[in-house]
N, C-alpha and C positions, 0 to 999 in steps of 0.2 A: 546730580544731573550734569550731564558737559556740558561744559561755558562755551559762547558764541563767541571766540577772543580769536581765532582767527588763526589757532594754532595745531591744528589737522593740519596733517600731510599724506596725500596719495599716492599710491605708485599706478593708479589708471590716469589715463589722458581729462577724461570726465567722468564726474561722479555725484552720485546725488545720492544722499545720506538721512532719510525719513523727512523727507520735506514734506510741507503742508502748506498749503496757501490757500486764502479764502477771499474775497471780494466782497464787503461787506457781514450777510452769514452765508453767505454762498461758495463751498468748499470748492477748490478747481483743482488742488491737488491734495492728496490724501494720505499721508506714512510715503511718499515715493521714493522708493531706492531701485539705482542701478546703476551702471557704470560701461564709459566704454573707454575700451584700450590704445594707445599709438595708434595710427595707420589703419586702426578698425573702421568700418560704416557700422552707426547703431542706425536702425530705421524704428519710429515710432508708430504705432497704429493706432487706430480706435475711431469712435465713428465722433463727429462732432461733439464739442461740448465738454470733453472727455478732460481737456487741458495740456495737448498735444502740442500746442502753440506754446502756451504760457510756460511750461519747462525748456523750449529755447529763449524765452526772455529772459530764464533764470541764470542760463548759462553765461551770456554777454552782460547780465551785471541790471537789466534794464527794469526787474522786477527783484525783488528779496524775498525770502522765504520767512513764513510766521514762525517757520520751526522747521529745522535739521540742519542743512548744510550744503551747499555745492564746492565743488574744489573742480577747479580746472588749471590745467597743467601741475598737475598734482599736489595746489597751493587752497588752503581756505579762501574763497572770495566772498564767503556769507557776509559777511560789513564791510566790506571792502569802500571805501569813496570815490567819488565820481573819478576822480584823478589817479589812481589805481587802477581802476577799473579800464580805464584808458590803455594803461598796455597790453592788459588782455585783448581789447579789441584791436590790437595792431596786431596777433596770432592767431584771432580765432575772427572770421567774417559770416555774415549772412549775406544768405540769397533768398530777398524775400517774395511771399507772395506775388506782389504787385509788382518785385522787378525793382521799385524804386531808383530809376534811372532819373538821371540829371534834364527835365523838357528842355532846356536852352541849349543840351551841347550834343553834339553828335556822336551816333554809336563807337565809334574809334576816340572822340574825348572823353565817353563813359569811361571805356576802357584805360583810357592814360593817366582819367584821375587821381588811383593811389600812387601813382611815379611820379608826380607834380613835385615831390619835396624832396626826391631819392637823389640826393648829393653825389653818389657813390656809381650814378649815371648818368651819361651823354646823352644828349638827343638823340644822337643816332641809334645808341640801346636802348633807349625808350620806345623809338617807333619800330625798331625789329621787335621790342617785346609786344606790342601793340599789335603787329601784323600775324604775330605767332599763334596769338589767344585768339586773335578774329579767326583764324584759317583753323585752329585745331575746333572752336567753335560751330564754326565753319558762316561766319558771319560778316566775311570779307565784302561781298555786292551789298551789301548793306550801310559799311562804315563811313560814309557822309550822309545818310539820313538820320533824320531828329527821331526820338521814342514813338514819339505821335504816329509814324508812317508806319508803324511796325506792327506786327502779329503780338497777341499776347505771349505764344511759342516762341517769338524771334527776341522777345525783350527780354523772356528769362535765360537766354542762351548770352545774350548779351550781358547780363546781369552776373553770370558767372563765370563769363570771360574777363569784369570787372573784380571779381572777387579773387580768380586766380592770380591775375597783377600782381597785388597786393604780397603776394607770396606768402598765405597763410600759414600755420600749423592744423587748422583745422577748420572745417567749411559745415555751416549749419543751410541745410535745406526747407523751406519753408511750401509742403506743398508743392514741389515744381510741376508735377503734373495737372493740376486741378484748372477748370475754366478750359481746358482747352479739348480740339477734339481727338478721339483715340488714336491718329495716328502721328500729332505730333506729342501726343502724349510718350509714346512708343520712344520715339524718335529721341526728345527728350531723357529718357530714362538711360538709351544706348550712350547719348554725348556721357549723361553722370558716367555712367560704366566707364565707358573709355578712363576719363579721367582719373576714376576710382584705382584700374588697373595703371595707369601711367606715374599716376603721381604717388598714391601711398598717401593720401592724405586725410587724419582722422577725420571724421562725416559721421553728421546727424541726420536725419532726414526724417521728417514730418509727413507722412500721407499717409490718406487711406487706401491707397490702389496697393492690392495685394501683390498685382504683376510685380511692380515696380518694387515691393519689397523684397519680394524675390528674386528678386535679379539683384540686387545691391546686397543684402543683409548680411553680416557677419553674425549678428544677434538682432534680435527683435524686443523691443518691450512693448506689450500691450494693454493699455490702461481701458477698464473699464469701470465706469459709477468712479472715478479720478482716482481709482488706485489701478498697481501695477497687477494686472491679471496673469503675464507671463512674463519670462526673463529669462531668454535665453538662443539657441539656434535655430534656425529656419527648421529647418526638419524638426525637431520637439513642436515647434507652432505647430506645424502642419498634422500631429499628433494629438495635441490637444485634446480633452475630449469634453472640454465646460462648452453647454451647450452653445452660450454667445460667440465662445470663440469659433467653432463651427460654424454656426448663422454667420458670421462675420465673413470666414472664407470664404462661403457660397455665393455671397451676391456678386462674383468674379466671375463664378462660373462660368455663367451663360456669355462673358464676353469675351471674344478668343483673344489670344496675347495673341498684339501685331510684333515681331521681328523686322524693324527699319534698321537697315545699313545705308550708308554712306558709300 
């Protein structure tokens, strides 16, 4: 049996190597393997419950696997400790859910957060990088207002003009679409895109909105009952013939993909 000693080495960016996690007896992930490359976007699917979430916890070190393995930046992190695991999250950021913005400071100190300690900048390049991510965001008339004033749409835009600062290696998506309505959903998906094309920077992403998978996807893993059901390119998805995976496309159907430009 291979030992969990920490001595795998990958040549993808992220990789997950028969993981299995359970919460109590409650399986959430199942045998999961898959992997994404450099500068790729993996977009995950599947309908709640599936463990869509909890494999980005796995990645940032926040959760450990009963069994198998993750390696990101092509290093084992399955035991990795708290203190290790620390400089992964200086290369690899989320953008979660809820946004998780700072309520005390304003969307441009969201923003300046992870430059607080960058030695290797001036104020002055702090607040051009500041104005950069708010305008490419496009979250400029915003940036003296507190979280609280803001759209759910506006906070995650902000959220990931937070995460871009930082100057990741790779940006984990939690959901960016979800709670909000279709057409800042839309909207939302174009900013990821832009960025996607601009920067080259590895990306996860978490949703069940097919639009939005398609429009990002280099590859797709699709978990269903917490194992991987497919693994591989958009077009194979869309091929597919298990019947859930079809159920699954359909409920997009009926909703037309909005096209927001800027």
């Amino acid at each position: 049996m291979e030992g969990r000693q920490g001595r795998n080495v990958s040549d993808h960016y992220i990789e997950f190597r028969n993981v299995t996690k359970a919460f109590d007896d409650h399986v959430v992930l199942d045998d999961v393997s898959f992997f994404v490359d450099r500068g790729e976007t993996c977009v995950i699917l599947g309908r709640s419950g599936v463990g869509k979430s909890v494999a980005l916890k796995h990645i940032l070190g926040f959760l450990h696997p009963d069994s198998g393995h993750v390696l990101v930046g092509g290093q084992d992190i399955t035991d990795w400790t708290e203190d290790q695991l620390t400089e992964i999250r200086r290369h690899v950021t989320m953008v979660f859910q809820s946004g998780a913005l700072f309520d005390s400071l304003s969307v441009a100190q969201n923003i300046a957060f992870p430059l607080e300690n960058r030695a290797d900048l001036t104020d002055e390049q702090k607040d051009a990088r500041v104005a950069e991510l708010a305008e490419m965001l496009e979250v400029t008339d915003v940036a003296d207002k507190l979280p609280s004033e803001l759209s759910t749409g506006m906070k995650r835009a902000v959220a990931i003009a937070r995460a871009l600062a930082q100057d990741p290696e790779a940006i984990l998506y939690d959901e960016p679409t979800t709670m909000v309505d279709p057409l800042m959903a839309a909207h939302t998906g174009n900013l990821i895109l832009r960025l996607k094309e601009k920067f080259h920077k590895t990306s996860v992403v978490v949703t069940h909105d097919t639009h939005l998978a398609k429009k990002l996807a280099d590859h797709v893993v699709f978990l269903h009952e917490c194992r991987v059901a497919y693994f591989g390119p958009w077009a194979g998805f869309e091929a597919a013939p298990q019947p859930f995976i079809r159920n699954f496309r359909r409920q997009d159907e009926l909703i037309p993909e909005l096209d927001v430009t800027s």
